[in-house]
Residue frames as a rotation matrix with the C-alpha (Angstrom) as fourth column:
UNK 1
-0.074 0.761 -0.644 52.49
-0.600 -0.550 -0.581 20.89
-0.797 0.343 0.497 18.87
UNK 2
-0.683 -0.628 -0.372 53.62
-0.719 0.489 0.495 18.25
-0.129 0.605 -0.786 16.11
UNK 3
-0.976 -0.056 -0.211 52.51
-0.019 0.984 -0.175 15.65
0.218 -0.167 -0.962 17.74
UNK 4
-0.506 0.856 -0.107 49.11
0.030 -0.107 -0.994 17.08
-0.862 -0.506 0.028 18.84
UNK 5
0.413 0.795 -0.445 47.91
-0.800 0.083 -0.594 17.40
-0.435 0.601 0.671 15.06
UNK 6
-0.410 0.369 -0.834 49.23
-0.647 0.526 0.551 14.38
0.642 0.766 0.023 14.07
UNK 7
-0.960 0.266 0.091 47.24
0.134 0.717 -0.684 12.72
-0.248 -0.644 -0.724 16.76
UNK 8
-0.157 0.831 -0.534 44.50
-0.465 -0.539 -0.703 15.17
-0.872 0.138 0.471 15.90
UNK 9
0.012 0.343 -0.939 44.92
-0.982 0.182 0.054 13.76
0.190 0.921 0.339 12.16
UNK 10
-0.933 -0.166 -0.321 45.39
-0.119 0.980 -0.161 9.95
0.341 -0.112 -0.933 13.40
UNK 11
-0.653 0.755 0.055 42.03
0.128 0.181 -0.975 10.32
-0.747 -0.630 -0.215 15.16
UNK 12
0.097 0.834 -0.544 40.00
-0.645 -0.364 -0.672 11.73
-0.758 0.415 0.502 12.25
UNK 13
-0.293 -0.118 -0.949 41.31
-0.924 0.290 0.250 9.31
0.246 0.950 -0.194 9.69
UNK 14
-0.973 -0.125 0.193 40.51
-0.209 0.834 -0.511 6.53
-0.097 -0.538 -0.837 12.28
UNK 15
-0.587 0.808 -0.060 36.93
0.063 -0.027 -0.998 7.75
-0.807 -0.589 -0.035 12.56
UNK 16
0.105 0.777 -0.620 36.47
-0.745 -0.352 -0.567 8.03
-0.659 0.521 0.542 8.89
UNK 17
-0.565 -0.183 -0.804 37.74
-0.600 0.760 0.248 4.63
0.566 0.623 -0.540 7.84
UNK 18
-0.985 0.174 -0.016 35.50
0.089 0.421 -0.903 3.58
-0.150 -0.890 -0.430 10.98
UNK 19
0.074 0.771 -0.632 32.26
-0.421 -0.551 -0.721 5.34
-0.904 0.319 0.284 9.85
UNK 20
-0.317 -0.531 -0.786 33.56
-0.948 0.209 0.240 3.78
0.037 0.821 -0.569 6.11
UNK 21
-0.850 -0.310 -0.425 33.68
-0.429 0.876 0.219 0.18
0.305 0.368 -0.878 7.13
UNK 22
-0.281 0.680 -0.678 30.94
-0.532 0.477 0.699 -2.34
0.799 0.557 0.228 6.51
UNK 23
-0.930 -0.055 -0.364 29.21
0.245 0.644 -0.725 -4.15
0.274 -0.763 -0.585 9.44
UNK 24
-0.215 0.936 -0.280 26.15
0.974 0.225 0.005 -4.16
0.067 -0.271 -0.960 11.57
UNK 25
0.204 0.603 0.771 23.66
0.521 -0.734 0.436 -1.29
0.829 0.312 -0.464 11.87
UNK 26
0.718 -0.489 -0.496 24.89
0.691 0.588 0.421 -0.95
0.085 -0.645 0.760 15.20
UNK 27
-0.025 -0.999 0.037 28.47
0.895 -0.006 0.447 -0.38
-0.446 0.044 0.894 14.35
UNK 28
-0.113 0.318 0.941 27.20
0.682 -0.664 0.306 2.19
0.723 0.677 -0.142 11.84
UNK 29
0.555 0.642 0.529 25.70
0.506 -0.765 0.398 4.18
0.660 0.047 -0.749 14.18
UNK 30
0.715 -0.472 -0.516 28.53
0.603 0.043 0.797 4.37
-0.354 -0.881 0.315 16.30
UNK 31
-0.114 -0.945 0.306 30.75
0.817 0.086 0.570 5.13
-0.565 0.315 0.762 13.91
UNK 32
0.426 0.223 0.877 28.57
0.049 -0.973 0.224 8.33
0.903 -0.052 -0.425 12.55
UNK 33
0.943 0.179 -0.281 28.42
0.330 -0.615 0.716 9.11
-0.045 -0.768 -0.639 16.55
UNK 34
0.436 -0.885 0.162 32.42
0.863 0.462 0.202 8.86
-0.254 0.052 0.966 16.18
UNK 35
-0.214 -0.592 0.777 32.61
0.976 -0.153 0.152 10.78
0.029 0.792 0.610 13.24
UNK 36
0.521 0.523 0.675 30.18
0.310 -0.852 0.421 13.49
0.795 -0.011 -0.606 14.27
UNK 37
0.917 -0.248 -0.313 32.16
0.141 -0.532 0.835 14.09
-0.373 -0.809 -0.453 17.57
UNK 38
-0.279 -0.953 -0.114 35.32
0.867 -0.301 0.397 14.53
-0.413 0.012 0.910 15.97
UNK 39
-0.107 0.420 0.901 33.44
0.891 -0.361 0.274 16.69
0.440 0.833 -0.335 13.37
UNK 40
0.778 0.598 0.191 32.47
0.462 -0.751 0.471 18.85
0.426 -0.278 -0.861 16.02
UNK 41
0.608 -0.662 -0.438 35.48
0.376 -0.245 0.893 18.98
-0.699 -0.708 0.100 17.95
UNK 42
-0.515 -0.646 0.563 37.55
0.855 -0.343 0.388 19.76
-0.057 0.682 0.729 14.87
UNK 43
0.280 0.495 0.823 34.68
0.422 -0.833 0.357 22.71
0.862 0.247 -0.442 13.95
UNK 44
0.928 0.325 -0.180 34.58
0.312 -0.419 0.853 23.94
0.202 -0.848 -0.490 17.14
UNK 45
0.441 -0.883 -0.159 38.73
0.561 0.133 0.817 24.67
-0.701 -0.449 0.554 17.28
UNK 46
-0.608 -0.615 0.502 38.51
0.794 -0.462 0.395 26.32
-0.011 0.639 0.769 14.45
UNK 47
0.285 0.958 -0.001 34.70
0.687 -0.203 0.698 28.22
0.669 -0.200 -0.716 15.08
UNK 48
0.385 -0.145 -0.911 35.71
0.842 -0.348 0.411 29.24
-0.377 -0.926 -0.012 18.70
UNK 49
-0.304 -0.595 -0.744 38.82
0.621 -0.716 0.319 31.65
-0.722 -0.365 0.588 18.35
UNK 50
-0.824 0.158 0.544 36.85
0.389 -0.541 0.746 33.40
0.412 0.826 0.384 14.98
UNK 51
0.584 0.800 0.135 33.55
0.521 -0.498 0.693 34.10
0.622 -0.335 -0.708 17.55
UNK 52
0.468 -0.423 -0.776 35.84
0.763 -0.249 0.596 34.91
-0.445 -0.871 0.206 20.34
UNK 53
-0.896 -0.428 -0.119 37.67
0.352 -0.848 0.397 37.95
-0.271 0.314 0.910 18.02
UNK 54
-0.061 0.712 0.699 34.03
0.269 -0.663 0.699 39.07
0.961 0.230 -0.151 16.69
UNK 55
0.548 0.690 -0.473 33.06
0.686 -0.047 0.726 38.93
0.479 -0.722 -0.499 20.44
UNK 56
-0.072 -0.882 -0.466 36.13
0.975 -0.160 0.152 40.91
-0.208 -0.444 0.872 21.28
UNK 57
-0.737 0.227 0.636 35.55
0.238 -0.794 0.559 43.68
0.633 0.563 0.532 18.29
UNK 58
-0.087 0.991 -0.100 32.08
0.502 0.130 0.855 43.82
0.860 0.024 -0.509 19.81
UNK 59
0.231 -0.396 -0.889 33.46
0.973 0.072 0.221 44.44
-0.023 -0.915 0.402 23.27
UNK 60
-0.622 -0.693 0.364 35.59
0.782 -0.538 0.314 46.97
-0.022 0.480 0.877 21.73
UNK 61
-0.680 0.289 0.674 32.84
0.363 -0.665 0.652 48.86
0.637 0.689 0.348 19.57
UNK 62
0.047 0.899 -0.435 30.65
0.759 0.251 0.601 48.70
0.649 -0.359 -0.671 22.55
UNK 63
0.042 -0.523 -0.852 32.88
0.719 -0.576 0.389 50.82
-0.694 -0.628 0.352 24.88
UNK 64
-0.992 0.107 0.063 32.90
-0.064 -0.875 0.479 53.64
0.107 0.471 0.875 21.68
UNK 65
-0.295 0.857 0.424 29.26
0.463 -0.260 0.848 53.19
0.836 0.446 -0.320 21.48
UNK 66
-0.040 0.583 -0.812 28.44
0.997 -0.032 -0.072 53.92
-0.069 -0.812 -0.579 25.29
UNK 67
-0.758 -0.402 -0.513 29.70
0.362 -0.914 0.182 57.50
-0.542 -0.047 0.839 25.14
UNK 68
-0.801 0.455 -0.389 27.08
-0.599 -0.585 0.548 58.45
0.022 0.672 0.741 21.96
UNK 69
-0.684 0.188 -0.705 24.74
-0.100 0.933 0.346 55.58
0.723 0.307 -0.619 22.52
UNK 70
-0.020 -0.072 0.997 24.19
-1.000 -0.017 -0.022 55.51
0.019 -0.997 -0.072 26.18
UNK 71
-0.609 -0.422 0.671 24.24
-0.717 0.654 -0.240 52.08
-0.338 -0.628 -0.701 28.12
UNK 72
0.080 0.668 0.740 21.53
-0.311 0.722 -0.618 50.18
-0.947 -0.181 0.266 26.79
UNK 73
0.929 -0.103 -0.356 22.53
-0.341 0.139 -0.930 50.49
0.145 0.985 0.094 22.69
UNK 74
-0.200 -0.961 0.193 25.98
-0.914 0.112 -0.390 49.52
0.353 -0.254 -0.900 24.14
UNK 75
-0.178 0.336 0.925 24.52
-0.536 0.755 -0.378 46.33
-0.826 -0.563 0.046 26.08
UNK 76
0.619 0.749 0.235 22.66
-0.191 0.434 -0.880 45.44
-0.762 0.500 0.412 22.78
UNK 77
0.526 -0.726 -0.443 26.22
-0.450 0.205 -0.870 45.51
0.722 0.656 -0.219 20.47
UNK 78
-0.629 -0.698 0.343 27.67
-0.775 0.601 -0.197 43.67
-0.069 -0.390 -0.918 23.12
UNK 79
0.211 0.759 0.616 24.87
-0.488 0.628 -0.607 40.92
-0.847 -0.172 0.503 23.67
UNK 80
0.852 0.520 0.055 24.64
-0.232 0.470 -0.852 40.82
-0.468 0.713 0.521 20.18
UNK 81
0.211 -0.976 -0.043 28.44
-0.898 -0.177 -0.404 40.24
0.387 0.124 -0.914 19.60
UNK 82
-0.764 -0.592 0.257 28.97
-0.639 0.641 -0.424 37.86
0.086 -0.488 -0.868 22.18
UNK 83
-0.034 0.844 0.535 25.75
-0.737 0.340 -0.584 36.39
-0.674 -0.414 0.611 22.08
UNK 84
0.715 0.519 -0.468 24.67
-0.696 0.585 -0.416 32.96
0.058 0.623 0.780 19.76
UNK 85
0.961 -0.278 -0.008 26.55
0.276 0.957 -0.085 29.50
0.031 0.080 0.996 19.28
UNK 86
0.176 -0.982 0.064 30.15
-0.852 -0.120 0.509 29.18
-0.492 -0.144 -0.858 21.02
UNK 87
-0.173 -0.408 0.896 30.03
-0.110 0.912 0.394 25.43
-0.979 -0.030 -0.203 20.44
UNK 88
-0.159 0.565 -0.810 29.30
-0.981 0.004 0.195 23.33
0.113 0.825 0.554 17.06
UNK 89
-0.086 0.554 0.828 27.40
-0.868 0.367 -0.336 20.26
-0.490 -0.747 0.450 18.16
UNK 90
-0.997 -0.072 0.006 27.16
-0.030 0.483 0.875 17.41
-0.066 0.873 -0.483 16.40
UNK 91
-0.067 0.905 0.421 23.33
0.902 0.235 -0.361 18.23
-0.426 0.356 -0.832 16.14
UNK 92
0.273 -0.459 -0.845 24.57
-0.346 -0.867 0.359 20.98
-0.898 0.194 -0.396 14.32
UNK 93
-0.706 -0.683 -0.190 26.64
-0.467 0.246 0.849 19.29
-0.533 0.688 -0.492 12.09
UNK 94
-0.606 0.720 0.338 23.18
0.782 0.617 0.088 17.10
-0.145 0.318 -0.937 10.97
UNK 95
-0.886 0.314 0.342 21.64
-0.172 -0.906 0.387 20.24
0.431 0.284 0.856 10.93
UNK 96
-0.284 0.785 -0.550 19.07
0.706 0.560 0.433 19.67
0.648 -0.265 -0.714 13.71
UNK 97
0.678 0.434 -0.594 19.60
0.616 -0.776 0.136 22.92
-0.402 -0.458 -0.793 15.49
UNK 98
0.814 -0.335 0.474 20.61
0.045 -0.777 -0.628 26.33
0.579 0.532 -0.618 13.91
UNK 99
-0.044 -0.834 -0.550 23.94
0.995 -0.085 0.049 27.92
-0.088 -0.545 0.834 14.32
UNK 100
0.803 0.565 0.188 23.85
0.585 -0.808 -0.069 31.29
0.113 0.166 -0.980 15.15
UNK 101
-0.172 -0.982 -0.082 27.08
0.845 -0.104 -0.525 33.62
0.507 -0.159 0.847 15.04
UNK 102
-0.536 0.261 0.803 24.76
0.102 -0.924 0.369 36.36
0.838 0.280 0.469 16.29
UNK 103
-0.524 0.697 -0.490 23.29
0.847 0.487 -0.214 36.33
0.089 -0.527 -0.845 19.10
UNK 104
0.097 0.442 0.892 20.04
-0.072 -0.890 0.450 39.07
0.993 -0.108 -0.054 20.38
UNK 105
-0.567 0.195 0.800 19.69
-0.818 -0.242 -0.521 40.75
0.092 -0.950 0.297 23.78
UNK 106
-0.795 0.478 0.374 17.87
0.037 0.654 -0.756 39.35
-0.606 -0.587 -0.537 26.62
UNK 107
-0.198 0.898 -0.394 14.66
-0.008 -0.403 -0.915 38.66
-0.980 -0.178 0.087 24.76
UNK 108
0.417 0.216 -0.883 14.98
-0.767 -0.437 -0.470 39.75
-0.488 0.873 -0.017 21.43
UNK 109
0.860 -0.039 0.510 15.74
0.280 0.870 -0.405 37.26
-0.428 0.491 0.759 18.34
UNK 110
0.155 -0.985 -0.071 18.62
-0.273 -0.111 0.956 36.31
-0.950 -0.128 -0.286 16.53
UNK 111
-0.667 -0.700 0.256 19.76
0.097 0.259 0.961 36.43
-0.739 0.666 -0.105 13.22
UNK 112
-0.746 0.522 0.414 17.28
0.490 0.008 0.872 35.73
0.451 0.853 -0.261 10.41
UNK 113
0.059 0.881 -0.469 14.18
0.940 0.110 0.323 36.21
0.336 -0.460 -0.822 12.61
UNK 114
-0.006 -0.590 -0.807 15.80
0.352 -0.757 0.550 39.94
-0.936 -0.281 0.212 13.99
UNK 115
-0.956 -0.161 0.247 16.03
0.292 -0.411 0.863 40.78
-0.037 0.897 0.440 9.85
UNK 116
-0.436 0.872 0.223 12.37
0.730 0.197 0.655 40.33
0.527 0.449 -0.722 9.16
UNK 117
-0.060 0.770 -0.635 11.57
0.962 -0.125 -0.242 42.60
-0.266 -0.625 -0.734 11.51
């Protein structure tokens, strides 16, 4: 386990003295692409196992809701639990497509768009 983060930290300091150093336009953009995929992979390792316990609760609260609920207000706290962005992308990270920790049912928006209504 040691060795996996400092490989994990040898890689990210690589990619930001890479992404850092001077050179063709090129090289640049590589070296964003670099930095954004570690970016993500690092988000995404820490992201994951914090959706994966909401989605769990969710799970959880669903199975109390079915009883007083019935099956379809149950579906919709599960959906809406487990439902929106597992990954973080590196269009994400540029902020080119939303992250949602929410997700709606089949159908129905998510998050901001789901408030307004």
């Amino acid at each position: 386990m040691r060795h996996l983060s400092r490989l994990a930290v040898g890689g990210i300091v690589i990619a930001l003295l890479t992404a850092a150093w001077p050179g063709s336009a090129a090289a640049e953009s590589t070296a964003q692409d670099v930095a954004y995929g570690v970016g993500s992979v690092t988000t995404t390792l820490v992201y994951a196992p914090i959706k994966a316990s909401f989605c769990l609760l969710g799970a959880v609260t669903s199975g109390f809701t079915l009883p007083f609920g019935g099956p379809r207000t149950a579906e919709k706290v599960a959906s809406t639990a487990c439902g929106g962005t597992w990954v973080v992308t590196p269009a994400a990270l540029k902020g080119r497509e939303p992250i949602h920790f929410v997700g709606g049912g089949a159908g129905e928006p998510s998050g901001r768009a789901a408030a307004r209504r």
